[in-house]
MMTF fields as JSON, N, C-alpha, C and O atoms, coordinates in Angstrom:
{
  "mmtfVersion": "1.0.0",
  "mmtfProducer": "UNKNOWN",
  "numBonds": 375,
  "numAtoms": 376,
  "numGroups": 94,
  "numChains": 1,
  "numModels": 1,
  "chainsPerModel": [1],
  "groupsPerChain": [94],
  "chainIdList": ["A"],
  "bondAtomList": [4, 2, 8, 6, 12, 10, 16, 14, 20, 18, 24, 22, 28, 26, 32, 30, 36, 34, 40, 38, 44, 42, 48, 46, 52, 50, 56, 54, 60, 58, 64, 62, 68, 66, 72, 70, 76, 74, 80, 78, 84, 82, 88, 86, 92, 90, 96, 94, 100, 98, 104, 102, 108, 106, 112, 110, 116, 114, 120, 118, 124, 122, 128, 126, 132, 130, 136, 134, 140, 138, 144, 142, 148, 146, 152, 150, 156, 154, 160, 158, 164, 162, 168, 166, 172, 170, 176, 174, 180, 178, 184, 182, 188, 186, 192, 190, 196, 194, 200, 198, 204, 202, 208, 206, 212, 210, 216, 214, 220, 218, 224, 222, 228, 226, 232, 230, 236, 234, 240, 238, 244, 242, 248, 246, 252, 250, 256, 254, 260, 258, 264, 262, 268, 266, 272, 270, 276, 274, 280, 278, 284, 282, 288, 286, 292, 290, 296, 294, 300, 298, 304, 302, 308, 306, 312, 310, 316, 314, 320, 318, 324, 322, 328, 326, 332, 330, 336, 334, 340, 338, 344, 342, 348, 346, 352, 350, 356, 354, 360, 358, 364, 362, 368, 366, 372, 370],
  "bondOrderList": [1, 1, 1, 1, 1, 1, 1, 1, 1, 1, 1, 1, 1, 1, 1, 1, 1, 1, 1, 1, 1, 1, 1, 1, 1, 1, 1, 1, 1, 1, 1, 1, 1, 1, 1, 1, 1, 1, 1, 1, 1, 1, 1, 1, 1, 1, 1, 1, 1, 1, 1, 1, 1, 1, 1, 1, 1, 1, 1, 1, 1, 1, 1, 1, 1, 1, 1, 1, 1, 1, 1, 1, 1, 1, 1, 1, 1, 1, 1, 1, 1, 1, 1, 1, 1, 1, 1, 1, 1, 1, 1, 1, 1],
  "groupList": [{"groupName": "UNK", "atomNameList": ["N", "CA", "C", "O"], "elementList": ["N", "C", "C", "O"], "formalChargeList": [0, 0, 0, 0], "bondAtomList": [1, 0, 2, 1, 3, 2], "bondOrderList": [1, 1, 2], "singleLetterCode": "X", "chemCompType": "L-PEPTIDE LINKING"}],
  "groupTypeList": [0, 0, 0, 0, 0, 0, 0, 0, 0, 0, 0, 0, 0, 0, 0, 0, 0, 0, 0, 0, 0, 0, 0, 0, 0, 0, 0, 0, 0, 0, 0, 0, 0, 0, 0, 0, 0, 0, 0, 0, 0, 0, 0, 0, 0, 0, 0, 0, 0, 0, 0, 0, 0, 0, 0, 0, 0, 0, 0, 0, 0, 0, 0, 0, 0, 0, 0, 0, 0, 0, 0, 0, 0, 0, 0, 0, 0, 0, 0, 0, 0, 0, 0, 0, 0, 0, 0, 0, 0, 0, 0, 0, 0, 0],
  "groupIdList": [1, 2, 3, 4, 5, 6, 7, 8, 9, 10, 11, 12, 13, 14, 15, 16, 17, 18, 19, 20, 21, 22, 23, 24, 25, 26, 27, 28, 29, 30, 31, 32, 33, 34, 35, 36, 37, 38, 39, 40, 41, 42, 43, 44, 45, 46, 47, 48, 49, 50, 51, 52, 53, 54, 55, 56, 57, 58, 59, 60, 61, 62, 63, 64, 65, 66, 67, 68, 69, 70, 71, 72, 73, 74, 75, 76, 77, 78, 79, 80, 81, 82, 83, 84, 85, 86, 87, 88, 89, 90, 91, 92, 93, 94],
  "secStructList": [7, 7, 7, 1, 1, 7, 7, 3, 3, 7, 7, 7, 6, 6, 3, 3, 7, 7, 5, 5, 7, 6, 6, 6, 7, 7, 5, 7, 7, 7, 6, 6, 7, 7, 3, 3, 7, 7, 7, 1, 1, 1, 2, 2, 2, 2, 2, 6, 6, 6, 6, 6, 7, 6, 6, 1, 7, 7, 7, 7, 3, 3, 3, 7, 1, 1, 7, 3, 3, 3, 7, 7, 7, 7, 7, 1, 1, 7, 1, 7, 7, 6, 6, 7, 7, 3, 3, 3, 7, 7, 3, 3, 3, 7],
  "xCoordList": [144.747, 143.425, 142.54, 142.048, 142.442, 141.344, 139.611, 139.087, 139.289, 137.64, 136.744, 136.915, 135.626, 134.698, 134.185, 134.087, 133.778, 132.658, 133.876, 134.98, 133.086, 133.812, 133.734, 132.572, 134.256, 134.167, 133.021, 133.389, 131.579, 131.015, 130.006, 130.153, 129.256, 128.227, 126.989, 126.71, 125.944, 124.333, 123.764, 123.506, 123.655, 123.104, 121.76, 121.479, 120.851, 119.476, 119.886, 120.534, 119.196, 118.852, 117.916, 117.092, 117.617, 117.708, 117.501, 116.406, 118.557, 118.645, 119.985, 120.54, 120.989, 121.809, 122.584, 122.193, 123.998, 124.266, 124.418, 123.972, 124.975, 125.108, 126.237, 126.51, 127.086, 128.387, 128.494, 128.135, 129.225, 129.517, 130.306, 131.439, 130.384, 131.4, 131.893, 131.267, 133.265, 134.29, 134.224, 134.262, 134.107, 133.918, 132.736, 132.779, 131.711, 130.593, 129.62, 128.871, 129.81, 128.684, 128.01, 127.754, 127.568, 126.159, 126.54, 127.575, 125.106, 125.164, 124.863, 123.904, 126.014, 126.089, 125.507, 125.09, 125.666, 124.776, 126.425, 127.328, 126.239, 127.503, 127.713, 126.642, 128.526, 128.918, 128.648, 128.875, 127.906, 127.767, 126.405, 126.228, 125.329, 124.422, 123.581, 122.427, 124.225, 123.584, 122.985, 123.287, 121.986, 121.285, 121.987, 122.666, 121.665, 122.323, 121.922, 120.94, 122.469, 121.935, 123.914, 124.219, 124.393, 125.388, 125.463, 125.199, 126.027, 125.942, 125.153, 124.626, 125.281, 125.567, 126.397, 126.023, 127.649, 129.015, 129.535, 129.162, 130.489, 131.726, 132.483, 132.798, 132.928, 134.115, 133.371, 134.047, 132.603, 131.654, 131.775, 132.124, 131.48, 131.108, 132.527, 132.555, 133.483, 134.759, 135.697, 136.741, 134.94, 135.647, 134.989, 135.629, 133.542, 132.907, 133.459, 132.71, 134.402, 134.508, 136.053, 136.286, 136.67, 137.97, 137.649, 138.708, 136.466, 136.357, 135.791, 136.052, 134.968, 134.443, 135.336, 135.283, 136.204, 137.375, 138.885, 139.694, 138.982, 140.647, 141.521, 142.552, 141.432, 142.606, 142.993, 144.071, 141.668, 141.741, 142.45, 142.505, 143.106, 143.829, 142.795, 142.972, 141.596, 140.529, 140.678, 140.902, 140.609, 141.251, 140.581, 141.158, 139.039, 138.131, 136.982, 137.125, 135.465, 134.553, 133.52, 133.443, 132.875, 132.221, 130.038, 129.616, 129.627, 128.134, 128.222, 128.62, 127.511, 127.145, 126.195, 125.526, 126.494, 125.658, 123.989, 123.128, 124.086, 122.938, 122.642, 123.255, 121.023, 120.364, 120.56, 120.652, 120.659, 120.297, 118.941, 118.343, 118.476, 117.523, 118.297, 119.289, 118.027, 118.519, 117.139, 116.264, 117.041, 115.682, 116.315, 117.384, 114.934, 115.166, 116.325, 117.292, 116.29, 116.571, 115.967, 114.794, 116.379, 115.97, 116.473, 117.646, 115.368, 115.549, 116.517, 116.645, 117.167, 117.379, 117.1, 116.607, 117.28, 117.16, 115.332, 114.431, 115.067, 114.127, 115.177, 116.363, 114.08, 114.813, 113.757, 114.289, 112.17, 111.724, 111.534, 111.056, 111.716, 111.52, 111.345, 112.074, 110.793, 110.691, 110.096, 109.394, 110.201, 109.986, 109.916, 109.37, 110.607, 111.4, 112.325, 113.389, 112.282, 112.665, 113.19, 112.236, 114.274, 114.549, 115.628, 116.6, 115.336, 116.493, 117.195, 116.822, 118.124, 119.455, 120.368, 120.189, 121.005, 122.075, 123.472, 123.986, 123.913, 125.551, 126.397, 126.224, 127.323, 128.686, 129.864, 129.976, 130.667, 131.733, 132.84, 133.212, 133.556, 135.085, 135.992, 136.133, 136.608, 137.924, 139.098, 140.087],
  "yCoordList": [119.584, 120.055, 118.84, 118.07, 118.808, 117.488, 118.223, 119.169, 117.332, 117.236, 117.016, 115.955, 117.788, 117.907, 116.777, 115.86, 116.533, 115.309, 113.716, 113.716, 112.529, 111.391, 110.566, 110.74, 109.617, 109.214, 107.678, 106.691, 107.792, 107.235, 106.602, 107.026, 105.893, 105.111, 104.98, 104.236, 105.431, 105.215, 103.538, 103.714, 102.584, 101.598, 101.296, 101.233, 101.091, 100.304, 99.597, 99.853, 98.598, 97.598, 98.064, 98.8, 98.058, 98.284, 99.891, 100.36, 100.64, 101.949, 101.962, 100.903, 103.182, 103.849, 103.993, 104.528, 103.254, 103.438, 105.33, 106.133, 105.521, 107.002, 107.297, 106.441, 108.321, 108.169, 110.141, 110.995, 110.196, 111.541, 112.241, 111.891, 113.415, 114.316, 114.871, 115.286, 114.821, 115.194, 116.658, 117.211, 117.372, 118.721, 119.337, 120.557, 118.837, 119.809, 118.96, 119.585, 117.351, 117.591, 116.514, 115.638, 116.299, 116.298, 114.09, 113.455, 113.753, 112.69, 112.732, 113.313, 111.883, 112.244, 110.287, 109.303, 110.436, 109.089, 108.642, 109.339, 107.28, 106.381, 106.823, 106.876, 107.144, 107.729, 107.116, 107.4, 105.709, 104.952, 104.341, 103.13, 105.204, 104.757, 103.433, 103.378, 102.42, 101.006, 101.175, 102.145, 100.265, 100.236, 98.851, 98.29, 98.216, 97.654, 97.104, 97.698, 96.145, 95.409, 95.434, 94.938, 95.801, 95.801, 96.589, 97.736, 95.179, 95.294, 94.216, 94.318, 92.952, 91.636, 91.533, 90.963, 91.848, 91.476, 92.569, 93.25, 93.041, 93.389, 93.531, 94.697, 92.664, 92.782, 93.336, 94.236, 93.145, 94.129, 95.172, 95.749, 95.874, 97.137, 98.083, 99.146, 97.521, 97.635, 97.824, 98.453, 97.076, 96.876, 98.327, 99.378, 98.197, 99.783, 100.925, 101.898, 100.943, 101.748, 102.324, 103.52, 101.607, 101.627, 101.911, 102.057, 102.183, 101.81, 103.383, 104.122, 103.867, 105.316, 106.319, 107.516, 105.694, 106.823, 106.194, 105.736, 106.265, 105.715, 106.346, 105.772, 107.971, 108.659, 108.107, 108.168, 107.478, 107.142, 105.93, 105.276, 105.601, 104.478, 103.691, 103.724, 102.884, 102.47, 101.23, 100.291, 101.01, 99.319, 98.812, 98.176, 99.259, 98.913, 99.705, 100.698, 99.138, 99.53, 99.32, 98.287, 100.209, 99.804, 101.043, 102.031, 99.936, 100.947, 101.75, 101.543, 103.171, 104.471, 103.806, 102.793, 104.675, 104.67, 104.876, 104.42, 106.123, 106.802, 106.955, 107.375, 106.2, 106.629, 107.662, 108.642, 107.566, 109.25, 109.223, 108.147, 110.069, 110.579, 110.762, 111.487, 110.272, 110.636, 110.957, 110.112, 112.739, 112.649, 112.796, 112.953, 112.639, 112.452, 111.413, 111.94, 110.066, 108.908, 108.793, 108.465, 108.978, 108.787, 107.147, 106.777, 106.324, 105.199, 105.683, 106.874, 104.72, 105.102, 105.592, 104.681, 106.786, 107.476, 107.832, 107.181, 108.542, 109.279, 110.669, 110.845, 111.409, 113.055, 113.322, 113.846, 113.076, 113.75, 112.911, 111.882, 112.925, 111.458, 112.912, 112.567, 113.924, 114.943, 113.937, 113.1, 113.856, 113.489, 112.131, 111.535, 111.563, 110.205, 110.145, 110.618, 109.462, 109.678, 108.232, 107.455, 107.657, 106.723, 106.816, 107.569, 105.878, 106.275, 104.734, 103.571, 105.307, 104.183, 104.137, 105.052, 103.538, 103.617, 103.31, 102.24, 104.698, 104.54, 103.611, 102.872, 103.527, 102.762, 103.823, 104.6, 103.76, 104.518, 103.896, 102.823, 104.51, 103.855, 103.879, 105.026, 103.376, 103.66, 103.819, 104.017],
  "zCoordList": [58.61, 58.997, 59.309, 58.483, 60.441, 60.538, 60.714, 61.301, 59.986, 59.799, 60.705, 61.305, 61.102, 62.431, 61.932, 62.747, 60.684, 60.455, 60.152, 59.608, 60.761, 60.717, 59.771, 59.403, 58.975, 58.317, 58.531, 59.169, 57.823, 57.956, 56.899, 55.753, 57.049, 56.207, 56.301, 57.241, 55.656, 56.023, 55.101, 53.911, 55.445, 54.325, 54.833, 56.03, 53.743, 53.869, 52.559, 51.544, 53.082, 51.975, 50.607, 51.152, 49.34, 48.395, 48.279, 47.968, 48.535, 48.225, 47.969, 48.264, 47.319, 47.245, 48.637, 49.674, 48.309, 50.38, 50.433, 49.615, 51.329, 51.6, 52.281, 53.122, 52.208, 53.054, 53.062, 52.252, 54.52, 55.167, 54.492, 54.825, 53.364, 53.103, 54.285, 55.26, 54.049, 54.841, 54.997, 56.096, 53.684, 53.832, 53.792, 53.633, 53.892, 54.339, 55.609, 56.36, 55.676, 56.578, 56.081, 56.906, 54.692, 54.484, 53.83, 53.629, 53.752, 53.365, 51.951, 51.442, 51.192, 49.587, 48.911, 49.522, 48.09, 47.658, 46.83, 46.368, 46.938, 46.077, 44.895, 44.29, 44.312, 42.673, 42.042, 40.866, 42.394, 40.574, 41.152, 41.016, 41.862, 41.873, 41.908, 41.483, 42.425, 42.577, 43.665, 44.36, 44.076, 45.342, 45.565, 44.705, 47.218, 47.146, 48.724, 49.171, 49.582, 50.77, 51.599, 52.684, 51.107, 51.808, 53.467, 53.828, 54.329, 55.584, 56.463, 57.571, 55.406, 55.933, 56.619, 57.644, 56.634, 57.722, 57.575, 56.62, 58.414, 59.121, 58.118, 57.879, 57.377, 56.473, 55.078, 54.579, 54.597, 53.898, 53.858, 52.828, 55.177, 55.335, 55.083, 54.463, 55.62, 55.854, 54.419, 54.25, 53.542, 51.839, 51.688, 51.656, 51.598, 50.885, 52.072, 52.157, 52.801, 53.481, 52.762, 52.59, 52.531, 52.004, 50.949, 50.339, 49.985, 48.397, 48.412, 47.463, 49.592, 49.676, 50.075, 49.792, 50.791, 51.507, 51.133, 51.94, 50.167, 50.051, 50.376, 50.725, 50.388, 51.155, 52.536, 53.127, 52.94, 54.663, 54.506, 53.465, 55.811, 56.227, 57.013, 58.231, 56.514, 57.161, 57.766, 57.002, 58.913, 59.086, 60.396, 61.278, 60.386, 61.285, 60.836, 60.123, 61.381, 61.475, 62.594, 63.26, 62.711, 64.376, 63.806, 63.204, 64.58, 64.6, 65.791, 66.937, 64.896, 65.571, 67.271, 67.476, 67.937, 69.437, 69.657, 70.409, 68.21, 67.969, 66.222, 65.241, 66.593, 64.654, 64.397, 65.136, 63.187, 62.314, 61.782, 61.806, 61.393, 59.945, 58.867, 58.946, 57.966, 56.759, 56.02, 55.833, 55.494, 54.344, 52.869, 52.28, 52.671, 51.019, 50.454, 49.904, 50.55, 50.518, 49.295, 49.468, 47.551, 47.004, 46.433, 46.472, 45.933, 44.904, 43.818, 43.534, 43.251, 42.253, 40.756, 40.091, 40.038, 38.909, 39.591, 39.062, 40.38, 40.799, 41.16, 41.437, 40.99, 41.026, 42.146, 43.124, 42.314, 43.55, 44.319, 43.843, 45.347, 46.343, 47.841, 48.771, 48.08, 49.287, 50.177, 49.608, 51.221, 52.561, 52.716, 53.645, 51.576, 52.101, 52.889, 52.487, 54.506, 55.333, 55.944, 55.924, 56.435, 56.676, 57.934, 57.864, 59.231, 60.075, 60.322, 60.483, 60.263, 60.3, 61.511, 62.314, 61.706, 62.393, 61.65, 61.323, 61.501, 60.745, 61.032, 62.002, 60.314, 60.431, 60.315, 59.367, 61.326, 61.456, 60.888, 61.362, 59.74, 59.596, 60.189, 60.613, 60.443, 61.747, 61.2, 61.906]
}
């Protein structure tokens, strides 16, 4: 069964990176909650890409064509953060 949504990455610098569930769609926040600046380099992006999707055989990364919105971008250990809004341009895993 292959997946409509691609395997991808939202990062800003000191927030929680963000990465694409496969099965619904939606942008989910890193499981161990660090914020973080990752996406200095290429090979960076590429480690947390392999470290978010290990089922995947990840062995490239390339930036999206087109920003997203991502809302509600919460800081970390905040529960309301509504209409925090931040647009990025993803990173696609390959």
């Amino acid at each position: 069964c292959l997946s409509a949504w691609r395997p991808q990455l939202a990062l800003f610098c000191g927030r929680v990176p963000l990465h694409m569930d496969l099965t619904n769609g939606q942008w989910v926040s890193d499981p161990r909650g660090i914020p973080s600046c990752i996406g200095s380099s290429k090979d960076e992006i590429l480690k947390y890409c392999r470290e978010i999707y290990p089922e995947l055989q990840i062995t490239g990364v390339a930036e999206a064509a087109q920003p997203v919105t991502v809302t509600n971008w919460c800081q970390t250990q905040r529960s309301e953060c509504k209409g925090h809004q931040h647009i990025v341009v993803p990173y696609h895993c390959l």
